[in-house]
N, C-alpha and C positions, 0 to 999 in steps of 0.2 A: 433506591436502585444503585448497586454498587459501582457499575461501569460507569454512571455519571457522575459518580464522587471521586473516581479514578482516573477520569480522561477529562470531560465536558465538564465540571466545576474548576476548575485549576489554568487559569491563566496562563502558565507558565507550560504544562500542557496541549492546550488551547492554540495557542500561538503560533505554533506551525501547521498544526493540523485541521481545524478547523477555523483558524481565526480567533471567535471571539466564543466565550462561556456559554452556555446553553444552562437553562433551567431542566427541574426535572422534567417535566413536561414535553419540555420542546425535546431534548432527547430522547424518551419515549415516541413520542410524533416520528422524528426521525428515523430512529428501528422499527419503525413500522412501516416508515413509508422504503426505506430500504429491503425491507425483506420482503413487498409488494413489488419493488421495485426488479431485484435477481430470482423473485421467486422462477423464472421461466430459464435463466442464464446457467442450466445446468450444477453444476457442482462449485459454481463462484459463488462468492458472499465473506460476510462478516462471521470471527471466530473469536472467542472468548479467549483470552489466554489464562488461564489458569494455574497458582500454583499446588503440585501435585500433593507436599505435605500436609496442606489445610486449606484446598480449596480456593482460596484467595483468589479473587480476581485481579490481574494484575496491571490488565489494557486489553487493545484488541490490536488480531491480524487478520487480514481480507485479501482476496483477488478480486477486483474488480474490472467490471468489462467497459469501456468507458470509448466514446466516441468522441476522441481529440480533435476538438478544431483547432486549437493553440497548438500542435506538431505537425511540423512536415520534418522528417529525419532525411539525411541525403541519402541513404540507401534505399530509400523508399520509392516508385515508381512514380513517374506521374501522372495526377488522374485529379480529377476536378471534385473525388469524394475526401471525406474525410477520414482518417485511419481509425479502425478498430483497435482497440490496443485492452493487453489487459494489463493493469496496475497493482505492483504489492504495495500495501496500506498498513499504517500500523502505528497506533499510538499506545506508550506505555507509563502509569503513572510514575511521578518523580521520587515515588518512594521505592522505587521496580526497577528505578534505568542504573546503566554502569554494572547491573549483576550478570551478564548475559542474557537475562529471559528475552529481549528482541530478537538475541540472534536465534537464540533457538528456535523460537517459535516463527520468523520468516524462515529458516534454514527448511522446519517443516512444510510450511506452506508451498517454497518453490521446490521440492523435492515431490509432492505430491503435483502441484501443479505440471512437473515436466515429465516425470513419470507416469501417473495415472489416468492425466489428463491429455497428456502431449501435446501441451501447449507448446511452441516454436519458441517466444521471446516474451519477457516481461519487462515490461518499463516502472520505473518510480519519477515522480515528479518532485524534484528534494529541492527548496530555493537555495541559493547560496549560503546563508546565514546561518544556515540549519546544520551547523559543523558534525554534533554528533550524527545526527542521518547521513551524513553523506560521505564517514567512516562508517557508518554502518555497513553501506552499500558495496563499499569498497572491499569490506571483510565478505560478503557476502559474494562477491566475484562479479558484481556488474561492473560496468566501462561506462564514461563519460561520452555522449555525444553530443555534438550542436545539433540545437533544435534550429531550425532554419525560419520556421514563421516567423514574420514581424509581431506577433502578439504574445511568442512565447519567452519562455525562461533565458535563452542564453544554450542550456544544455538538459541533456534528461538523462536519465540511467538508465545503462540497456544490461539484460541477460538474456543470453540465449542458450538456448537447450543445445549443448555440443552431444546429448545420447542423440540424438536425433539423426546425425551426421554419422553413428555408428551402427545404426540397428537397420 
């Protein structure tokens, strides 16, 4: 399975995005149980990134719909629930990263998401450490906020749909 020779074998991939290596297996297990999981979440999910010369798989890019207990944002109202948020996801293998293909392929992702979908705001959860993501993000036009819970990051990365504000 090429996506797990591309993301989930590779430590150094690994390491921010999932943590720790997955076998093939458990990777398979897991796109399964993720694609049981948004099968209901409308047009969110996990995307191949693909390169168009030869097919190549390169990593993956996803919106996910994710019920953050670890965020409270200040601008957020307050309410005893927890925030629905959706998340750009994206891991790319280290033979793939520094050429563009992340950006393009979130660049896609949140273009569909705020266009097609009209979603409002997309957050990314990027730890500190994670230098390239959190240039990525930056090229990408999100903003840095503090995350206010005692159990989260410090800060999260917001984008918001400014079409939304003109249509």
């Amino acid at each position: 399975m090429e996506i797990h020779r591309v993301v989930f074998s590779d430590p150094a991939v690994c390491h921010f995005y999932c943590t720790n290596t997955r076998t093939e297996q458990e990777t398979r297990e897991w796109l399964i149980h993720r694609k049981w999981q948004v099968r209901n979440e409308d047009e969110l999910g996990f995307l191949a990134v693909v390169r168009k010369e030869d097919n190549q798989i390169m990593g993956l890019v996803a919106l996910q719909l994710l019920v953050a207990y670890w965020l409270r944002l200040a601008d957020a109202p307050e309410t005893p629930f927890h925030p629905l948020i959706v998340e750009l996801s994206y891991a790319i293998g280290q033979a793939y990263q520094r050429q563009g293909y992340a950006t393009e392929a979130c660049q896609a992702v949140i273009e569909y998401g705020f266009k097609e979908m009209g979603l409002s705001r997309l957050t990314n959860g990027v730890v500190p450490e994670n230098v390239a993501s959190s240039r990525l993000c930056a090229r990408l036009g999100f903003h840095q906020a503090p995350n206010l819970h005692p159990e989260g990051t410090g800060h999260v990365w917001i984008l918001d749909n400014t079409m939304l504000d003109t249509q």
